[in-house]
N, C-alpha and C positions, 0 to 999 in steps of 0.2 A: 812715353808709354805710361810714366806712373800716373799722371794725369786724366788718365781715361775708367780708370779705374775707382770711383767714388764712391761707392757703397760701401757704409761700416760694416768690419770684420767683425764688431764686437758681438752682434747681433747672430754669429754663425756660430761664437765660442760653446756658448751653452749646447745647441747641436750638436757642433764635433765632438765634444768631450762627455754625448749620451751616448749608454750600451744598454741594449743593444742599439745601434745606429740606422733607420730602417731607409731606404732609398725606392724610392717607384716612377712610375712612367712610362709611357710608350715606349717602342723599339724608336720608332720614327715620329715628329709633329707631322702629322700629314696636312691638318686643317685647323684653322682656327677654333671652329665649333670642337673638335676632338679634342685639343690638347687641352682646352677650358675644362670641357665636362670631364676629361679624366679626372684633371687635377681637383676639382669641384669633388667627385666621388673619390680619390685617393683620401682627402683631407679630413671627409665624412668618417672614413674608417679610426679616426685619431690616432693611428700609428704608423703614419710615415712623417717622415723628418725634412728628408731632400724630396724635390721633383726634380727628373731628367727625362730627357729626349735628344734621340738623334737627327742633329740639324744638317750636318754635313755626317754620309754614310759610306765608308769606303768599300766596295764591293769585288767580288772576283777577277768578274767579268766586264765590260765596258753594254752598254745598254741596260742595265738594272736599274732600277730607283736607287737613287745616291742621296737619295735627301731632297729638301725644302732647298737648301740654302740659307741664306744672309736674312730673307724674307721669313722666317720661321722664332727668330730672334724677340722679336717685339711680341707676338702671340705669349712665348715663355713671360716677358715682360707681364703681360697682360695677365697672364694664372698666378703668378706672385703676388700681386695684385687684388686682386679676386680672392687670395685661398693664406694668405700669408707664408707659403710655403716657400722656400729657398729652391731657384734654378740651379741646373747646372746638365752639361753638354759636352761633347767630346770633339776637340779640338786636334788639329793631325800637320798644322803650318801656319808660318808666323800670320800670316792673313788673319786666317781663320781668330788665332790668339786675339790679333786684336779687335774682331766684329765682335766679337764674342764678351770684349772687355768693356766695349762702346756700348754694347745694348744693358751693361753691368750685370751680368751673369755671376752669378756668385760663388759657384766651383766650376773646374774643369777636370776631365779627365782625359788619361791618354790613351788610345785605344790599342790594344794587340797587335795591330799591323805595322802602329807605329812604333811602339815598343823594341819591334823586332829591327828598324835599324837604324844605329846612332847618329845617322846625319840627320833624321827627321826630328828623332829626341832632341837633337842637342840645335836645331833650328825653333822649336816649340822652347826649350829654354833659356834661347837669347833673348825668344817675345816677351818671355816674362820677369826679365831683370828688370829691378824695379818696381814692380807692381807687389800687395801685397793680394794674392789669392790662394785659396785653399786648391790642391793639386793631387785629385788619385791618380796612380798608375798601374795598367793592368798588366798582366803576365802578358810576354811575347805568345805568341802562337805555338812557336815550338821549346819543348823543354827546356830553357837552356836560363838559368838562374842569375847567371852572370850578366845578361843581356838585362835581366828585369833591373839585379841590384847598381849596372851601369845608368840604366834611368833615372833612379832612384839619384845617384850622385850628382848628376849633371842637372836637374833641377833644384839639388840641395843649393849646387856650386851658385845656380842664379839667386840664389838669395829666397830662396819662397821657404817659408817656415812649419805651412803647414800642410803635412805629405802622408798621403794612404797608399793603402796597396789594394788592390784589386786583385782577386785568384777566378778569374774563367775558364780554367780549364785549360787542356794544352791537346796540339795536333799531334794525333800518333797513329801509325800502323796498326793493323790488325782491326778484330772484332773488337766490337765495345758497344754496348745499349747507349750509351752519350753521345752528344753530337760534336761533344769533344773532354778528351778522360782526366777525370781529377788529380789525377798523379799526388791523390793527401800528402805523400809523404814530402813533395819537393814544398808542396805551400808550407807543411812545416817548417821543413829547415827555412824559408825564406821569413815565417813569421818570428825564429828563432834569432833572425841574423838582425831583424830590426823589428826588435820587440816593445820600441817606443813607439811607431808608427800605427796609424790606424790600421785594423786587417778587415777585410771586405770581403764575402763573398756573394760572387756572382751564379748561382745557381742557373740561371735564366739560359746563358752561354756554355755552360759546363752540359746541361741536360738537352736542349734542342727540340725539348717536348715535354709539356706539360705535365703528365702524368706521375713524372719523376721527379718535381721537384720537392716537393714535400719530405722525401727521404734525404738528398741534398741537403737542405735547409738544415733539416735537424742535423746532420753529422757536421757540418760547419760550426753551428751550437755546439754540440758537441767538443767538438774540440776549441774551445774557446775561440772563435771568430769573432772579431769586436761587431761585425751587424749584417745586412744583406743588402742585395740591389738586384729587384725583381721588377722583370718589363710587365707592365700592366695595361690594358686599351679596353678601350669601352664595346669595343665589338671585338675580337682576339683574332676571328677566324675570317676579320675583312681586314686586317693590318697589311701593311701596303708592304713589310718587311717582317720575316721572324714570326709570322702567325701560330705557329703550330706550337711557339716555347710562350705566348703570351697569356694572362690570364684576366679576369677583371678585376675592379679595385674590390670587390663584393668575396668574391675567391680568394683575392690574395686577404682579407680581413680574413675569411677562413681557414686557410694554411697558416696565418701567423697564430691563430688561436690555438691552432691544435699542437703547436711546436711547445717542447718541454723547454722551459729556459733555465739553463742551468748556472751556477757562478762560481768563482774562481776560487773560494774561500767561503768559511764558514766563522759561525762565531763562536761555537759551542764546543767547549773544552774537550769533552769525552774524544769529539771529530779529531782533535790536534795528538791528543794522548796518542789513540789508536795508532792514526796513519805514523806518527811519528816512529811507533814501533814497526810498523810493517815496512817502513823505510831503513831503518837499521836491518833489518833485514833483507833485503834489498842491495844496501850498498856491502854486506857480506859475502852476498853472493855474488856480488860483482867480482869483487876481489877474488875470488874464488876462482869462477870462471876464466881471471886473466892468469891466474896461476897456472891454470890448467892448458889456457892456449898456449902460455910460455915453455912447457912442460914438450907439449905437441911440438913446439916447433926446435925442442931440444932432440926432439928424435928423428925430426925430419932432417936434420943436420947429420945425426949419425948415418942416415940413411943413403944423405950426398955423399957421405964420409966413402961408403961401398962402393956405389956407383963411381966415384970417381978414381977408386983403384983397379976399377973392372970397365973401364970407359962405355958405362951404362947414359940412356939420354935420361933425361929429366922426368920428360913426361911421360908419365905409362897411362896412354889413353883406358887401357882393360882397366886396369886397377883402379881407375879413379870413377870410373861407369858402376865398377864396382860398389865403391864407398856410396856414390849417389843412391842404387839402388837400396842399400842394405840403409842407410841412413833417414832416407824419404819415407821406406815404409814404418820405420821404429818412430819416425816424427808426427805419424798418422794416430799413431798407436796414443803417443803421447798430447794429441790434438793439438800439434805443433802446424800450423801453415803451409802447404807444399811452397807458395812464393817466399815465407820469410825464410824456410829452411834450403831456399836452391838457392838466392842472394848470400844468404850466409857461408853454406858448402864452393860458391862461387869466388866469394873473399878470401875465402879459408884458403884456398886453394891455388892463389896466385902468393900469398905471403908465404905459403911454403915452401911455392917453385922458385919464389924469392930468394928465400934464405938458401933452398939447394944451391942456386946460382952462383949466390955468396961465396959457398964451401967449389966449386968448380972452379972458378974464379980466384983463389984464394984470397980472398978476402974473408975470412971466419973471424969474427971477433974473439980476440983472446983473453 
C-alpha cells in the first residue's frame, strides 16, 4: 500500500497549515468537461486551496446516482494538472482507499455515513496503514461525539499524521430551516477535545440550500473554524446530486468576500489590558455562581432531610412546573435564552434530585 502512494506531502504542508483553509468543488464529477472547468473557474477566484469531488456517492436509496466511479479519478488527475490545485475525495472502503491512492489523490475524507459505523472506519484505516495521506473526518449523521472522536482514533492508531475534522451538521427531529442542524454546541466541545486538529466546516451539508449559506459561513468564522468546504458546479441547478445547496465558483468568490474574517488574537496592548480585566471578572463570578449552586444544593438536602422524615417522593412535578415557569419568565426579563435557561433549570434539577437521593438513601456526606 505505501508504495502506491507517491506524491510529495511537502507540497500540501504549506496548504494544511493556511487559515483560513478554503475547499471547493462539485457535490459529484459528473464529466470530464465539468470537473475541468469548475476547477479552471474555482482557481480563477484565488481563494481556494483544495479541489474536491464526489467520485464514489453513498445514497439513501438504491437507484440514485452514486457517482462516476474509479473512471472519474483520472479527470481529478487531469484539474490538478490544469489548475495546480490539490484533489481529494471521499473514500467509504479499503477499495475505494486504494483506487483513490493509485490515481494519487492527495486527501481523503470520511464521509457521515461512514463515520457513523466503526467496521467501515476502522476497514478505511487498515487501507491506510502505511501510507502517508492527509485524512478529514466528518461528523456521523447522528449526534453522537463519541462515534466522531472513535474515528478520529482508529485513523490516528493507522499511523496517518495528518487529521481534520469536518462539522456537517447532524440528523435530528423536529422543525429546522437546515437540511441537517448545526448542533454549534456539540462541534464545539468536539473542536475543544482536539484542539490540534484542523476544524472544517461544511456549510454546504449543514444548510441543503443555498440561500443560507452565507450566514453559516460567517458563524463558523465566527467561532474560530480553521476554514470551509463549499460544493461549487458550473451549472448548480443541472448537478446530477445536491443541486439546490450548490453555488458557482463566481458566487462562492462572492460569499467568501462578503465574510468578516476574524482572528484569534490581537497584538495591540490596550486589547490584552482590557479583556484581561473583563476576565478577572469573569472568573469571580464564576466562583461566585458555584458558591451559590453549592449553597442550593445545601438546602435541597435539608429539604430531603423532611421529606424523608414524612416519607415525601422526590419529585414534586407542581413545584418544579413552578420554578420553570417563574424562572423562564425573570430569564426573558434578563434577555437570558429560553434554550440556555431550560438546559440549565434541566441540569439543575437532576443534581438536586441527586443529592435528595443521597440524603434518602443515606448516603449524606458528613
Amino acid at each position: 500500500m505505501c508504495a502506491l502512494q507517491v506524491n510529495s506531502l511537502a507540497s500540501l504542508e504549506t496548504i494544511w497549515s493556511k487559515r483560513p483553509l478554503i475547499i471547493s468543488g462539485p457535490c459529484s464529477a459528473e464529466t470530464p468537461a465539468q470537473v475541468r472547468e469548475t476547477a479552471i473557474q474555482l482557481k480563477a477566484t484565488g481563494k481556494v486551496d483544495l479541489l474536491r469531488a464526489g467520485i464514489w456517492k453513498p445514497r439513501t436509496k438504491p437507484g440514485l446516482f452514486e457517482g462516476v466511479g474509479k473512471k472519474g479519478l483520472p479527470w481529478l488527475q487531469e484539474a490538478r494538472q490544469e489548475t495546480g490545485l490539490p484533489v481529494m475525495v471521499e473514500v467509504a472502503t479499503a477499495k475505494q482507499v486504494e483506487e483513490a491512492l493509485a490515481h494519487q489523490i492527495d486527501v481523503l475524507w470520511i464521509g457521515a455515513r461512514t463515520t457513523v459505523n466503526p467496521f467501515s472506519v476502522q476497514e478505511v484505516a487498515d487501507a491506510l496503514k502505511g501510507v502517508s495521506v492527509p485524512v478529514l473526518i466528518k461528523n456521523p449523521i447522528n449526534p453522537d461525539l463519541e462515534l466522531w472522536a472513535g474515528a478520529v482514533e482508529r485513523v490516528e492508531r493507522a499511523g496517518i499524521k495528518q487529521i481534520g475534522l469536518i462539522h456537517r451538521g447532524f440528523s435530528t427531529f423536529g422543525q429546522t430551516p437546515y437540511r441537517n442542524a448545526p448542533l454549534w454546541h456539540l462541534a464545539i466541545e468536539m473542536k475543544l477535545r482536539f484542539s490540534s486538529l484542523l476544524f472544517i466546516n461544511d456549510p454546504s451539508h449543514i444548510c441543503g440550500r443555498r440561500d443560507l449559506l452565507s450566514d453559516v459561513m460567517q458563524r463558523a468564522i465566527d467561532l474560530d473554524f480553521d476554514g470551509l468546504m463549499i460544493e461549487s458546479h458550473i451549472n448548480p441547478d443541472q448537478a446530477w446530486s445536491d443541486a439546490a445547496q450548490q453555488v458557482t465558483p463566481q458566487e462562492l468568490d462572492a460569499m467568501l468576500r462578503r465574510i468578516i474574517w476574524r482572528s484569534d488574537d490581537s497584538n495591540s496592548s490596550e486589547y490584552h489590558s482590557a479583556l484581561d480585566q473583563l476576565r478577572q471578572q469573569i472568573n469571580q463570578l464564576d466562583e461566585e455562581v458555584l458558591q451559590l449552586l453549592a449553597r442550593r444544593m445545601q438546602v435541597a438536602e435539608q429539604i430531603a432531610l423532611y421529606k424523608k422524615e414524612n416519607n415525601i417522593t422526590i419529585l414534586q412535578a407542581g413545584r418544579w412546573q413552578e420554578i420553570m415557569e417563574r424562572t423562564l419568565a425573570r430569564a426573558e426579563q434578563l434577555k437570558l435564552s429560553r434554550q440556555f435557561i431550560t438546559q440549565y433549570l434541566d441540569a439543575l434539577h437532576m443534581e438536586s434530585i441527586g443529592h435528595q437521593q443521597n440524603i434518602l438513601d443515606g448516603n449524606a456526606a458528613g
